[in-house]
PyMOL Python script that loads the backbone (N, CA, C, O; Angstrom):
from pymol import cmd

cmd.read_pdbstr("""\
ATOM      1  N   UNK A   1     -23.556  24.473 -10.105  1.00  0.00           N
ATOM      2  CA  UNK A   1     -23.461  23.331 -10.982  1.00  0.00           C
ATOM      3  C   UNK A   1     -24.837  22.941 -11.488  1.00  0.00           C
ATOM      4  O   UNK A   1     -25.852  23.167 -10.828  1.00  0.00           O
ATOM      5  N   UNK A   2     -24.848  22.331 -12.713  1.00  0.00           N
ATOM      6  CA  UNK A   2     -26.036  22.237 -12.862  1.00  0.00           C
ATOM      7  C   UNK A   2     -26.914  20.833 -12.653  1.00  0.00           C
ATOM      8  O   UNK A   2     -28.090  20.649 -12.965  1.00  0.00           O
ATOM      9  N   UNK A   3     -26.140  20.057 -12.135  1.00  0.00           N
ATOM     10  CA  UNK A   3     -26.758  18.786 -11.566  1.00  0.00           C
ATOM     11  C   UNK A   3     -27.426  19.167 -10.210  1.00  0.00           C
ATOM     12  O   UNK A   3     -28.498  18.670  -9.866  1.00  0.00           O
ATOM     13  N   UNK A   4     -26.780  20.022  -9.497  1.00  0.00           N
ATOM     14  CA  UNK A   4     -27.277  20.066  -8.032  1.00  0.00           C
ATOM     15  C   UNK A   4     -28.810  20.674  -8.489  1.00  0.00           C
ATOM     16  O   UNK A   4     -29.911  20.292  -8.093  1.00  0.00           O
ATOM     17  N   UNK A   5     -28.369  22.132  -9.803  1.00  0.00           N
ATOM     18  CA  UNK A   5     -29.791  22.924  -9.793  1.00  0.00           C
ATOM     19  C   UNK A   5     -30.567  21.651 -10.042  1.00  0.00           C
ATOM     20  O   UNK A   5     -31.167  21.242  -9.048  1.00  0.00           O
ATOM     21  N   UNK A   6     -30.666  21.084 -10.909  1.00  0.00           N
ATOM     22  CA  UNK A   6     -31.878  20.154 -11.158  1.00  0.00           C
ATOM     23  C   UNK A   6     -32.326  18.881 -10.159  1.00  0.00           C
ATOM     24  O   UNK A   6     -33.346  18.199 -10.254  1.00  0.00           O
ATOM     25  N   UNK A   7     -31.106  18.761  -9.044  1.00  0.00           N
ATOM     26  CA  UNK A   7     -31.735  18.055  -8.120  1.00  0.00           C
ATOM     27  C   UNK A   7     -32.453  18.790  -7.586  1.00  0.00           C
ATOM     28  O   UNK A   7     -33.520  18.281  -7.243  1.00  0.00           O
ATOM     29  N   UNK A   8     -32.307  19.896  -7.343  1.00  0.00           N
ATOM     30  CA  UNK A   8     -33.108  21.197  -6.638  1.00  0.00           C
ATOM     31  C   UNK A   8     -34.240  21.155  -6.947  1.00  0.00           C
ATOM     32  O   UNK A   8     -35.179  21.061  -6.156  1.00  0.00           O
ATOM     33  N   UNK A   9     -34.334  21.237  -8.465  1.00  0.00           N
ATOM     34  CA  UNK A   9     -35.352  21.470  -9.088  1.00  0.00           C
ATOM     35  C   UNK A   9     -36.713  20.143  -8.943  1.00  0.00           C
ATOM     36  O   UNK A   9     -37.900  20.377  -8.716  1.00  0.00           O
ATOM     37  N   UNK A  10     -36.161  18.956  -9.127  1.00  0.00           N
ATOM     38  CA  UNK A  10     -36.811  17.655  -8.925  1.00  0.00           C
ATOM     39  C   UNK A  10     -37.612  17.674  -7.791  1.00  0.00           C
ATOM     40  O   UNK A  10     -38.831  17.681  -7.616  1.00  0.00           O
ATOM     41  N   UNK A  11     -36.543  17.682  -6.988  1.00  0.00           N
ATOM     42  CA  UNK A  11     -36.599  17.344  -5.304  1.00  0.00           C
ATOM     43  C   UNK A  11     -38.053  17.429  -4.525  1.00  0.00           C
ATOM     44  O   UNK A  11     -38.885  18.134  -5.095  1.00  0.00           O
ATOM     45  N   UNK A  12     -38.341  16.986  -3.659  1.00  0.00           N
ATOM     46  CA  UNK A  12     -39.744  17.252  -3.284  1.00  0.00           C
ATOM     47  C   UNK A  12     -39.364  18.518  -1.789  1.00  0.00           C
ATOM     48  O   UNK A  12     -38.309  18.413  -1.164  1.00  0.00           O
ATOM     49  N   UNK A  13     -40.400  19.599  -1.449  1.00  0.00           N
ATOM     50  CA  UNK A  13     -39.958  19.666  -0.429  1.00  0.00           C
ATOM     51  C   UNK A  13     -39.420  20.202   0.664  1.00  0.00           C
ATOM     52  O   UNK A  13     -38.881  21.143   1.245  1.00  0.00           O
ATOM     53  N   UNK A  14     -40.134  18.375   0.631  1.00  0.00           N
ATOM     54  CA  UNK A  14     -39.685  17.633   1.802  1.00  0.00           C
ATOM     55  C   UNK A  14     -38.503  16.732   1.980  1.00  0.00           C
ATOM     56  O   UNK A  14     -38.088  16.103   2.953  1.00  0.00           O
ATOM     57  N   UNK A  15     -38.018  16.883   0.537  1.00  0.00           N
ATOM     58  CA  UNK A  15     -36.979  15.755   0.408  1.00  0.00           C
ATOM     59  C   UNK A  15     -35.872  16.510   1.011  1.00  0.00           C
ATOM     60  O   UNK A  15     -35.815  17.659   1.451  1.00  0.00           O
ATOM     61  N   UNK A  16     -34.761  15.298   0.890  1.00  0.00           N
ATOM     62  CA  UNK A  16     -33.343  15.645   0.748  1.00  0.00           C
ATOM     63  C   UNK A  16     -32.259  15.503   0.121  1.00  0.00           C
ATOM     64  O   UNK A  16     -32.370  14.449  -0.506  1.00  0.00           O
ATOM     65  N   UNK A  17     -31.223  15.981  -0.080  1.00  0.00           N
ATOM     66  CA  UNK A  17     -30.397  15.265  -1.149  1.00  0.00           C
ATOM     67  C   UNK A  17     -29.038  14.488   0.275  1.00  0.00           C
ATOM     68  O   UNK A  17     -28.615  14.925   1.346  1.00  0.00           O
ATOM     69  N   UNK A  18     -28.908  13.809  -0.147  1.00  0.00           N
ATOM     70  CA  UNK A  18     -27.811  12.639   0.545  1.00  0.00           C
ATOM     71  C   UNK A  18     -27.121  12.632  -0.550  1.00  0.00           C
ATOM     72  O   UNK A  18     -27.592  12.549  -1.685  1.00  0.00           O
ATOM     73  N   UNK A  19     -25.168  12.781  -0.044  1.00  0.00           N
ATOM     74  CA  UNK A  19     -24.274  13.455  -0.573  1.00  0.00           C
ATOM     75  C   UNK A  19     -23.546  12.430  -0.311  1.00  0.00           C
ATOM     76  O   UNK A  19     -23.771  11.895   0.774  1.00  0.00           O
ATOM     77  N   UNK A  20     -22.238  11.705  -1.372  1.00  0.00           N
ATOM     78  CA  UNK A  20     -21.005  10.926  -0.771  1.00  0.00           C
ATOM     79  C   UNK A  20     -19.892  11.841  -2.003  1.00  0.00           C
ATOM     80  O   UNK A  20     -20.502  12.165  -3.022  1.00  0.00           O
ATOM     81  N   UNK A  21     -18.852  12.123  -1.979  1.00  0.00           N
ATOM     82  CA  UNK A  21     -18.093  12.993  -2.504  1.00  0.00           C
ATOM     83  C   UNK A  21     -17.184  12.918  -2.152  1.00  0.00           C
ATOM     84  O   UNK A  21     -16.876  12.950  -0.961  1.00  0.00           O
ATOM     85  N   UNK A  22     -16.112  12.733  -3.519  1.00  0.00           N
ATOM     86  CA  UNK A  22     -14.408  13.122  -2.931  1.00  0.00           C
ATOM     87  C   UNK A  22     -14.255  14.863  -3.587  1.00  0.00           C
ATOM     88  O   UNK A  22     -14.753  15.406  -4.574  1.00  0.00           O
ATOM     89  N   UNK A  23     -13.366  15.336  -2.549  1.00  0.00           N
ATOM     90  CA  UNK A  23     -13.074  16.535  -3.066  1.00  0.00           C
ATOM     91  C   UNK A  23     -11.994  17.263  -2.040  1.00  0.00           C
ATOM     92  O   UNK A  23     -11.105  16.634  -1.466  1.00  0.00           O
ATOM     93  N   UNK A  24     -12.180  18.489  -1.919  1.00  0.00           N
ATOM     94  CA  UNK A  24     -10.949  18.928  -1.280  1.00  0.00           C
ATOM     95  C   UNK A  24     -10.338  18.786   0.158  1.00  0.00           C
ATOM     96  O   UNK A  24     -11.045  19.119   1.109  1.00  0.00           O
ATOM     97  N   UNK A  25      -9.322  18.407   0.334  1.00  0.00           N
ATOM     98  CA  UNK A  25      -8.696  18.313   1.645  1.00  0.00           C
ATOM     99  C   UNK A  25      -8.111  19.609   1.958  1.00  0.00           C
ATOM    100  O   UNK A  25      -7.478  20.468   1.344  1.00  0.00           O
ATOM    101  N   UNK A  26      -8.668  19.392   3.437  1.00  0.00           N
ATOM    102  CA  UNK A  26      -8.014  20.444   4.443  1.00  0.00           C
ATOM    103  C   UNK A  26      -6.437  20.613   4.525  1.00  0.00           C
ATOM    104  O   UNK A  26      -6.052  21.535   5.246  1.00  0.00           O
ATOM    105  N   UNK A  27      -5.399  19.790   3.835  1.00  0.00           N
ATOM    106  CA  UNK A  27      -4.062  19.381   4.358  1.00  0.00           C
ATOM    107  C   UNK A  27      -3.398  20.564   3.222  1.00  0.00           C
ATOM    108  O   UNK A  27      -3.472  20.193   2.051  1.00  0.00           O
ATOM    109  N   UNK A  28      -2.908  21.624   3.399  1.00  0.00           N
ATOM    110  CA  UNK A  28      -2.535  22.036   2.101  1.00  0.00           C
ATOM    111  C   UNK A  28      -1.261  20.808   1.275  1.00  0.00           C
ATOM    112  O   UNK A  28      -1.119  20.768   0.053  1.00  0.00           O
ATOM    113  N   UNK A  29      -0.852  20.348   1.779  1.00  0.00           N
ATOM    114  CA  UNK A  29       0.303  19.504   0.906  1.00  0.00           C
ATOM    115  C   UNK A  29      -0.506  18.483  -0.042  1.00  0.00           C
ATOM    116  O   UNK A  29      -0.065  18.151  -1.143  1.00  0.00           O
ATOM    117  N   UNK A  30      -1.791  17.988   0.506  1.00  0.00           N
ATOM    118  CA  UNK A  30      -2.443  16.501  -0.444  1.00  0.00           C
ATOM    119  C   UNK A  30      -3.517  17.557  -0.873  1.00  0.00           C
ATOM    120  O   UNK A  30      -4.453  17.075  -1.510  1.00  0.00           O
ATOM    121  N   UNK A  31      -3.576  19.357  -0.568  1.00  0.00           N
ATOM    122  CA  UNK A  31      -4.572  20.168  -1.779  1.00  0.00           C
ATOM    123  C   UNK A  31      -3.920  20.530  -2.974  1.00  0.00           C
ATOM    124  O   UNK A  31      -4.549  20.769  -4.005  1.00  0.00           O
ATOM    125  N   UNK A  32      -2.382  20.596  -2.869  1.00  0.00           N
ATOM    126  CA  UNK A  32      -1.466  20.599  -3.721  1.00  0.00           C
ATOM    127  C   UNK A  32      -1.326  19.398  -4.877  1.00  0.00           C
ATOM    128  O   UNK A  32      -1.136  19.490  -6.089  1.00  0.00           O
ATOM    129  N   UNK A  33      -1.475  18.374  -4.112  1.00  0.00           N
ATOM    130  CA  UNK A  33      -1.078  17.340  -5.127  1.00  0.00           C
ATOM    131  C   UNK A  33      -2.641  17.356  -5.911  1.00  0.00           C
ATOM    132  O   UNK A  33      -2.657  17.296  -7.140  1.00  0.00           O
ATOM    133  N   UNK A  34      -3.899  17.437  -5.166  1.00  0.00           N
ATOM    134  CA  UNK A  34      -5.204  17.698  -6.028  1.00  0.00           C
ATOM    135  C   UNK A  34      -5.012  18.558  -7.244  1.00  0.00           C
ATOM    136  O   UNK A  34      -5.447  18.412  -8.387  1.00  0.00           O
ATOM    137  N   UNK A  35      -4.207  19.551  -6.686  1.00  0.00           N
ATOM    138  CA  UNK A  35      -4.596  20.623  -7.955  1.00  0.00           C
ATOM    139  C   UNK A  35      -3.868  20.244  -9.381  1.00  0.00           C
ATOM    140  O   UNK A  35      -4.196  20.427 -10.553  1.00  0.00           O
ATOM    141  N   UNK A  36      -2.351  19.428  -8.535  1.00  0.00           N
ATOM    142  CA  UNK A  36      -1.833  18.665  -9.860  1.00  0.00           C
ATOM    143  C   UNK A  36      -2.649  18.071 -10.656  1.00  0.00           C
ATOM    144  O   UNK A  36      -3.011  18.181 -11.827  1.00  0.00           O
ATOM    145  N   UNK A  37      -2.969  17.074  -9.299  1.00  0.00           N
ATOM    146  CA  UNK A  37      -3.825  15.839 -10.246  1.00  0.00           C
ATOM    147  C   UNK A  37      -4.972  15.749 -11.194  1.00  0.00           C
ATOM    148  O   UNK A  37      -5.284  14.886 -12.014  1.00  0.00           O
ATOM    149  N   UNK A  38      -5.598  17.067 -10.793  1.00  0.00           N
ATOM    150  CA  UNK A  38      -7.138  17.459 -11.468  1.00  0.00           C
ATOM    151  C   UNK A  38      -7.264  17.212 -13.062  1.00  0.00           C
ATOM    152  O   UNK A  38      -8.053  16.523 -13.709  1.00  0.00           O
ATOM    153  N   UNK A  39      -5.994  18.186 -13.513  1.00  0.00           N
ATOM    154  CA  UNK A  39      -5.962  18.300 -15.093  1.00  0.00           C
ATOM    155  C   UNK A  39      -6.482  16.511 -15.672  1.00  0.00           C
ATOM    156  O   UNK A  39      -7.542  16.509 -16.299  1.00  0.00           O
ATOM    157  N   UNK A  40      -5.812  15.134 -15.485  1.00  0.00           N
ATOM    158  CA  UNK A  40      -5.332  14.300 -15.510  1.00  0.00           C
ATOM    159  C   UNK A  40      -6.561  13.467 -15.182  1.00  0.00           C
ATOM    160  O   UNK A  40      -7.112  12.695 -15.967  1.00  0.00           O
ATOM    161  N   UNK A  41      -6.862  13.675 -14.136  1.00  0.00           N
ATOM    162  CA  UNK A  41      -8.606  13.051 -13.332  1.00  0.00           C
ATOM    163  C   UNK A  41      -9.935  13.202 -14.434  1.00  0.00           C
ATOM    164  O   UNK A  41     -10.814  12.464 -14.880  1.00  0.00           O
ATOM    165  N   UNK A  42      -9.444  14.827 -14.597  1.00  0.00           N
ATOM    166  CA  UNK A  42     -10.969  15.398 -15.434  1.00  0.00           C
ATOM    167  C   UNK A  42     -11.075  14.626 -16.765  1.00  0.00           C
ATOM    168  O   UNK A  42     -12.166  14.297 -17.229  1.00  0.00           O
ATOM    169  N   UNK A  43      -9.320  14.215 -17.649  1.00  0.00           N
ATOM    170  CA  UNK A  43      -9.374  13.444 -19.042  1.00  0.00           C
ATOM    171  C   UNK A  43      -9.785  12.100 -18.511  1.00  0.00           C
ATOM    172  O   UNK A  43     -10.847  11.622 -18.911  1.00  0.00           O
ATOM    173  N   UNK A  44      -8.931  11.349 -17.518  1.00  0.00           N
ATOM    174  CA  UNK A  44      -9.294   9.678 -17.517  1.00  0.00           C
ATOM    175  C   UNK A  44     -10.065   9.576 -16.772  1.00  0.00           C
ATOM    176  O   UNK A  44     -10.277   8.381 -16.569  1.00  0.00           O
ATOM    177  N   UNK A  45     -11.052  10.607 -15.817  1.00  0.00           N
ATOM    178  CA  UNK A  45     -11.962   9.928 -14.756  1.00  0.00           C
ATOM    179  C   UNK A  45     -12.869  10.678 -15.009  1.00  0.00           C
ATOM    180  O   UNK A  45     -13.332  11.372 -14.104  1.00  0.00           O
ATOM    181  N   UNK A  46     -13.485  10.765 -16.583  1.00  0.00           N
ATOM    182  CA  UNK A  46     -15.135  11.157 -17.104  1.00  0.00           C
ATOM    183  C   UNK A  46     -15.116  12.545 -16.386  1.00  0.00           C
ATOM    184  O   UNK A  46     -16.197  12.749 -15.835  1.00  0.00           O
ATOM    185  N   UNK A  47     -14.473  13.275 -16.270  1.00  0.00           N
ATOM    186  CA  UNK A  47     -14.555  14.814 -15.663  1.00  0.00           C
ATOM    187  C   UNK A  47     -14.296  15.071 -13.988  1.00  0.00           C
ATOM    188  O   UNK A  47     -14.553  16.124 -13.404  1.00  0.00           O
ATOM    189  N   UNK A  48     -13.890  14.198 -13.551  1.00  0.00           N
ATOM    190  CA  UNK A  48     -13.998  14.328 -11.897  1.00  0.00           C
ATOM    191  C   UNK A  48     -12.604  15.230 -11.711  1.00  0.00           C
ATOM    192  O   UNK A  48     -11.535  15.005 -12.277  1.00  0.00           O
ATOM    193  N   UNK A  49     -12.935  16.474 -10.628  1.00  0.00           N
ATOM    194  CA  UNK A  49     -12.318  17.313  -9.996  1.00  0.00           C
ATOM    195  C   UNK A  49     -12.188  17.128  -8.746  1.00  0.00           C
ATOM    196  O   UNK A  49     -13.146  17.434  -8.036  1.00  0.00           O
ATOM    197  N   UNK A  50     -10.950  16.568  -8.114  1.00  0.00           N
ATOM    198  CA  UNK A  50     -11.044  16.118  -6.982  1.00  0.00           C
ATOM    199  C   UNK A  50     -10.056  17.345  -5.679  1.00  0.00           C
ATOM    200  O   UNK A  50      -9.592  17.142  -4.558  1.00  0.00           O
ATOM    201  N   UNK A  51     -10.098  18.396  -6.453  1.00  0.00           N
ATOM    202  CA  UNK A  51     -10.163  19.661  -6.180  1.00  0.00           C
ATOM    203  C   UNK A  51     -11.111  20.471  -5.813  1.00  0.00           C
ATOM    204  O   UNK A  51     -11.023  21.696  -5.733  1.00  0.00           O
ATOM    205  N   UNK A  52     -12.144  19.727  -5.554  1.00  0.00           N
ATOM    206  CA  UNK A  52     -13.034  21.018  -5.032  1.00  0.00           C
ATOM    207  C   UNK A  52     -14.197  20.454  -4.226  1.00  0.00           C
ATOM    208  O   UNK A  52     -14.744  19.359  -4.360  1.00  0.00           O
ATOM    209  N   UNK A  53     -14.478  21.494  -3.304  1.00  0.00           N
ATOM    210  CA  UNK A  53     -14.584  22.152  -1.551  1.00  0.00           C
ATOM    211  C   UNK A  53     -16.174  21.523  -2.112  1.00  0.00           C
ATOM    212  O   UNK A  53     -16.817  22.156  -2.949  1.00  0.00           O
ATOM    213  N   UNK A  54     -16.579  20.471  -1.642  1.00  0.00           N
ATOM    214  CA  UNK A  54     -18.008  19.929  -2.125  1.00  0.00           C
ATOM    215  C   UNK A  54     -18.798  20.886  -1.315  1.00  0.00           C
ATOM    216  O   UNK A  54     -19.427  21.715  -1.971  1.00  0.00           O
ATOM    217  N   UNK A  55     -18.921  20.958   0.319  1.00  0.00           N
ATOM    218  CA  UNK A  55     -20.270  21.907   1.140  1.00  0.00           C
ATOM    219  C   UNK A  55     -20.039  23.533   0.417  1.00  0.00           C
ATOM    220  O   UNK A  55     -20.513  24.458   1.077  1.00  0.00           O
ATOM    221  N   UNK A  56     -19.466  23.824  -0.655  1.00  0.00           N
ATOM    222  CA  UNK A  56     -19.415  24.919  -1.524  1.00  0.00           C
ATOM    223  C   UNK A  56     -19.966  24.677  -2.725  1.00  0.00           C
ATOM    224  O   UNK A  56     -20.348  25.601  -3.443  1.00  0.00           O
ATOM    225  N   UNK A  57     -20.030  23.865  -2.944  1.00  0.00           N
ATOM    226  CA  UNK A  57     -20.949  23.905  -4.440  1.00  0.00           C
ATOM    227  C   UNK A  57     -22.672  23.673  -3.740  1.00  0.00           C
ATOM    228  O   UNK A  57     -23.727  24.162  -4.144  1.00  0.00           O
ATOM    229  N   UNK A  58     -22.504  23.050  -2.957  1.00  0.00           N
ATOM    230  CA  UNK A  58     -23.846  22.880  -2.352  1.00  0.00           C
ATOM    231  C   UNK A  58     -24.423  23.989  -1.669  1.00  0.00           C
ATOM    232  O   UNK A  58     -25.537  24.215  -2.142  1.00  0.00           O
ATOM    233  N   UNK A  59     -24.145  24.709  -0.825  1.00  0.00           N
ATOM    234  CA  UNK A  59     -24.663  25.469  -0.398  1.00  0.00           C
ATOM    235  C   UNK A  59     -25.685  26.448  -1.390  1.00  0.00           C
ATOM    236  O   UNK A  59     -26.896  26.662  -1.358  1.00  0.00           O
ATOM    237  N   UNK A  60     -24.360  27.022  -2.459  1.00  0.00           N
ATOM    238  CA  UNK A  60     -24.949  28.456  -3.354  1.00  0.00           C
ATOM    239  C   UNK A  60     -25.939  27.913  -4.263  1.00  0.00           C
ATOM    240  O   UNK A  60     -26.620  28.692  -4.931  1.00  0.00           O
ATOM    241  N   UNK A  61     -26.125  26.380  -4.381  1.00  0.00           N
ATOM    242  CA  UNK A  61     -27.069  25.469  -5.541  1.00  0.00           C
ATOM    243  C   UNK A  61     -28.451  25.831  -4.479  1.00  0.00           C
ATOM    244  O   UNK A  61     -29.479  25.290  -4.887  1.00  0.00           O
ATOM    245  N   UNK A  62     -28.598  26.507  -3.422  1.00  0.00           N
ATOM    246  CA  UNK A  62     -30.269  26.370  -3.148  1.00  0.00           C
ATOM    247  C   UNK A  62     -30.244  25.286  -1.705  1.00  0.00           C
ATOM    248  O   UNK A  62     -31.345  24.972  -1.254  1.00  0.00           O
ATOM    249  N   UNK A  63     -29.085  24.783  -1.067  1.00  0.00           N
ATOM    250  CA  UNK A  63     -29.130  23.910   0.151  1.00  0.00           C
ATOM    251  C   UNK A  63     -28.926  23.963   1.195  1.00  0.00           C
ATOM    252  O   UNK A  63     -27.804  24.455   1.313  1.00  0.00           O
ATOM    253  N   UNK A  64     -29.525  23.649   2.544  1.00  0.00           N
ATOM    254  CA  UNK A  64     -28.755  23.718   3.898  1.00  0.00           C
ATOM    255  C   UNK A  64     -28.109  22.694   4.088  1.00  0.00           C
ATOM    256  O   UNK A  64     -28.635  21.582   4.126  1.00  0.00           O
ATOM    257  N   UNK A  65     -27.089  22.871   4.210  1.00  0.00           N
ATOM    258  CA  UNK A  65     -26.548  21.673   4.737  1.00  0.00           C
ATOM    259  C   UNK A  65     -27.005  21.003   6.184  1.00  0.00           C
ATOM    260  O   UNK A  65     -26.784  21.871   7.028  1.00  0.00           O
ATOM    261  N   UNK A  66     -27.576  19.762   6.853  1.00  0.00           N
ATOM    262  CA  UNK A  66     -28.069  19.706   8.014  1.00  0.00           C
ATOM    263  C   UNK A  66     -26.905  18.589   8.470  1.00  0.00           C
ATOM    264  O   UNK A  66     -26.816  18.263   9.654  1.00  0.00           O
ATOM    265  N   UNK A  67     -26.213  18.148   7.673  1.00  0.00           N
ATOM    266  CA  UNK A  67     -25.094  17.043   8.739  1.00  0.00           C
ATOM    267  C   UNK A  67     -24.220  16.767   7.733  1.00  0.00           C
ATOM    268  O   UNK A  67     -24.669  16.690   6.589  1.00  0.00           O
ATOM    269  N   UNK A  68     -23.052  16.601   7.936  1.00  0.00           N
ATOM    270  CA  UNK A  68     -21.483  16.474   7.564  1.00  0.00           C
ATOM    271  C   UNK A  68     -20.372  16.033   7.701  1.00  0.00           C
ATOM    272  O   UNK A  68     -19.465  16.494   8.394  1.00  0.00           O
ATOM    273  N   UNK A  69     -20.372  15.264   7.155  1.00  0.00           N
ATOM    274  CA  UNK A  69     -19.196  14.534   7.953  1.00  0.00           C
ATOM    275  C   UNK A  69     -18.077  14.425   6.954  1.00  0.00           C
ATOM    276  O   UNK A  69     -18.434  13.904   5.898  1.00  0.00           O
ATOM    277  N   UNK A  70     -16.739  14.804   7.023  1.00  0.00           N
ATOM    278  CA  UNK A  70     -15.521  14.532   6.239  1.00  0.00           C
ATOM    279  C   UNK A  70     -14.235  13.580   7.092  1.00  0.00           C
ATOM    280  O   UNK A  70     -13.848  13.313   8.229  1.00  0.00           O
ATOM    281  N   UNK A  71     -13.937  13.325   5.715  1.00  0.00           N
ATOM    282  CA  UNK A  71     -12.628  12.367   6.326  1.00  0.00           C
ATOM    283  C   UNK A  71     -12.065  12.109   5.014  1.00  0.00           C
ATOM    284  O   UNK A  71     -12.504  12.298   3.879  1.00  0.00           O
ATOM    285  N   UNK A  72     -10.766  11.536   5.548  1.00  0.00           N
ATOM    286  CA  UNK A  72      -9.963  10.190   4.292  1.00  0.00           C
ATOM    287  C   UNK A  72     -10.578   8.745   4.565  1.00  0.00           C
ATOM    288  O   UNK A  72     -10.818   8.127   5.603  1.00  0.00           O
ATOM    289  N   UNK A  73     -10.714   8.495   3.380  1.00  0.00           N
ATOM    290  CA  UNK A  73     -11.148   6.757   2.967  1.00  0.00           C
ATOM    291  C   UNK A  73      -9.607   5.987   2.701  1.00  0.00           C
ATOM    292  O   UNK A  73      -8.590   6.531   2.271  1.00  0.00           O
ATOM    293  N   UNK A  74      -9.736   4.971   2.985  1.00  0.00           N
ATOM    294  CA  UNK A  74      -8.645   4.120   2.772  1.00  0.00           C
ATOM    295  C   UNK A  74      -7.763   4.463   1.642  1.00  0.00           C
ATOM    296  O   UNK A  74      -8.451   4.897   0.718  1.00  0.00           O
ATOM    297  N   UNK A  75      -6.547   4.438   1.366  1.00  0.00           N
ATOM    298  CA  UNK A  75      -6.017   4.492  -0.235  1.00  0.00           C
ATOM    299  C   UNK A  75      -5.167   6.335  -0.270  1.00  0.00           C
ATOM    300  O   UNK A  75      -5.142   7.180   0.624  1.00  0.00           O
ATOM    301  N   UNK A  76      -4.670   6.372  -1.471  1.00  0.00           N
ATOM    302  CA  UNK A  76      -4.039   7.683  -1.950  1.00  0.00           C
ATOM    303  C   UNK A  76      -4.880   9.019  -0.817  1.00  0.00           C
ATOM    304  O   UNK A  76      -6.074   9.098  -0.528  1.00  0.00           O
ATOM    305  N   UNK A  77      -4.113   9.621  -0.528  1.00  0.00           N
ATOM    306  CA  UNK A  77      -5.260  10.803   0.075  1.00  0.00           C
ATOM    307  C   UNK A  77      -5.703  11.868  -0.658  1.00  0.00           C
ATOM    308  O   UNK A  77      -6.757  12.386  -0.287  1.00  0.00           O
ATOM    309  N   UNK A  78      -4.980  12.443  -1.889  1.00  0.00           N
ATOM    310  CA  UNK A  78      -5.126  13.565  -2.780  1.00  0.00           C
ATOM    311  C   UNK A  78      -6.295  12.620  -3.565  1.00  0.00           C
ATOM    312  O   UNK A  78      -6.533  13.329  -4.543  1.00  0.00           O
ATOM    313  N   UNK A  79      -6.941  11.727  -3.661  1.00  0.00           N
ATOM    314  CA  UNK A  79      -8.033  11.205  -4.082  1.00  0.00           C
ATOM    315  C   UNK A  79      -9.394  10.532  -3.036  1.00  0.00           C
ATOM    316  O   UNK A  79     -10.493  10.077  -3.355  1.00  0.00           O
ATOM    317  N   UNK A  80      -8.749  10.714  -1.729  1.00  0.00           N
ATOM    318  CA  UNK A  80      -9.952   9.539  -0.991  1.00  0.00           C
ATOM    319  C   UNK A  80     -10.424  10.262  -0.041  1.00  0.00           C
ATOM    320  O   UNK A  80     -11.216   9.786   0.772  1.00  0.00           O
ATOM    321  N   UNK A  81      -9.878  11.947   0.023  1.00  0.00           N
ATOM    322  CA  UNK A  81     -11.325  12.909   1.081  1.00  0.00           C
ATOM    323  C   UNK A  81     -12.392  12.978   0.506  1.00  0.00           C
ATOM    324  O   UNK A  81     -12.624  13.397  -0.628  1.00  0.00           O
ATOM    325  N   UNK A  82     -13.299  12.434   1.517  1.00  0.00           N
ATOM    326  CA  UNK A  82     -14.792  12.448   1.454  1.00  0.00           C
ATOM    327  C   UNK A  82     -15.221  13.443   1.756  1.00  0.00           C
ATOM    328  O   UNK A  82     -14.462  13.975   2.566  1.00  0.00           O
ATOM    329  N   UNK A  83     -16.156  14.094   1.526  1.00  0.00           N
ATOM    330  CA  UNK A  83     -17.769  14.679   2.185  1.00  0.00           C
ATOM    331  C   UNK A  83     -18.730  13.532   2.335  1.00  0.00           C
ATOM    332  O   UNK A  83     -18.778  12.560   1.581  1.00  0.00           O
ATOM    333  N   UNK A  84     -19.463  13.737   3.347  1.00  0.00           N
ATOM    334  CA  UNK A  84     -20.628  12.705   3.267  1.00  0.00           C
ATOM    335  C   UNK A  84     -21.616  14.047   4.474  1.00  0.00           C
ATOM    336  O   UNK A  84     -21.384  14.648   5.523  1.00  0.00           O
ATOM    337  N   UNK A  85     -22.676  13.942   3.524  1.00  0.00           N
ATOM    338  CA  UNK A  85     -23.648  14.582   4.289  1.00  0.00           C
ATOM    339  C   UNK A  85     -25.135  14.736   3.569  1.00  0.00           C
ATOM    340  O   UNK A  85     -25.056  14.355   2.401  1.00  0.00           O
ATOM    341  N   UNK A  86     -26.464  15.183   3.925  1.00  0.00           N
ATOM    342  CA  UNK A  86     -27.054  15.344   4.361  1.00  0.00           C
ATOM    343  C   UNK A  86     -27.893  17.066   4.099  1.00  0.00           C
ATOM    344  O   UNK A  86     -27.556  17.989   4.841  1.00  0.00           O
ATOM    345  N   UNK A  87     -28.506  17.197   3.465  1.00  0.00           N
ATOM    346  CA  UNK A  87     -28.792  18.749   2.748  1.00  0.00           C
ATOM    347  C   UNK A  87     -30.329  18.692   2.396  1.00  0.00           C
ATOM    348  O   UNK A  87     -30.944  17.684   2.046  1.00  0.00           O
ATOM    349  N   UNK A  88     -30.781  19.840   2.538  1.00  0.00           N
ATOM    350  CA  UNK A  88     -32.423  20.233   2.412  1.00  0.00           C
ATOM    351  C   UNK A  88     -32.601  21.490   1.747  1.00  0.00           C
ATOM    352  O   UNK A  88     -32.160  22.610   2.002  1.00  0.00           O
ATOM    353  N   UNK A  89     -33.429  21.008   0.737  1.00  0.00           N
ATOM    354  CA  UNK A  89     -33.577  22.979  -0.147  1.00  0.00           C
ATOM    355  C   UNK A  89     -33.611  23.857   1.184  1.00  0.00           C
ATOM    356  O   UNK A  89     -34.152  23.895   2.289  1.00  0.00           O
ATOM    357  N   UNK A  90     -32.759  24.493   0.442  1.00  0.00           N
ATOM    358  CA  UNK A  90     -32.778  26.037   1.124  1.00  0.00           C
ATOM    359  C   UNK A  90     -34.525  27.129   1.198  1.00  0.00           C
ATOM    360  O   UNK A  90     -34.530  28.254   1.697  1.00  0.00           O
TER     361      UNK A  90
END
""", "prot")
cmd.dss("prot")
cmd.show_as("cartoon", "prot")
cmd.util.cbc("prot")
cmd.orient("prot")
């Protein structure tokens, strides 16, 4: 993606990038309803894909991942799995 490259690119480092993200669930039944929902998300929610595996776009952008944490946030679940983590240029 090309936001991550240019955080990459910015980044000091020593820095890190600190991550909060909805994206894919482990559940195949609420990855199902994601894949519905995506088409629909990407027109009314400014491009958001709430289909996709966030510690995967991060990794191949240049990152280690150093801490991770996933879950559901309150609300719909095919919209409220998090990533939250924690990443250092590769």
């Amino acid at each position: 993606m090309h936001a991550l490259a240019e955080v990459k690119r910015v980044l000091r480092p020593d820095g890190q990038l600190l991550f909060v993200e909805h994206g894919l669930s482990p559940d195949p039944k609420v990855q199902a309803w994601q894949q519905r929902l995506t088409p629909i998300c990407k027109r009314v929610g400014g491009g958001c894909h709430p289909n996709r595996k966030i510690d995967d776009l991060v990794r191949p952008a240049g990152f280690d991942i150093v801490q991770l944490q996933t879950g559901y946030l309150p609300g719909p679940r095919p919209m409220t799995f998090t990533y939250q983590g924690i990443a250092r240029p590769a």
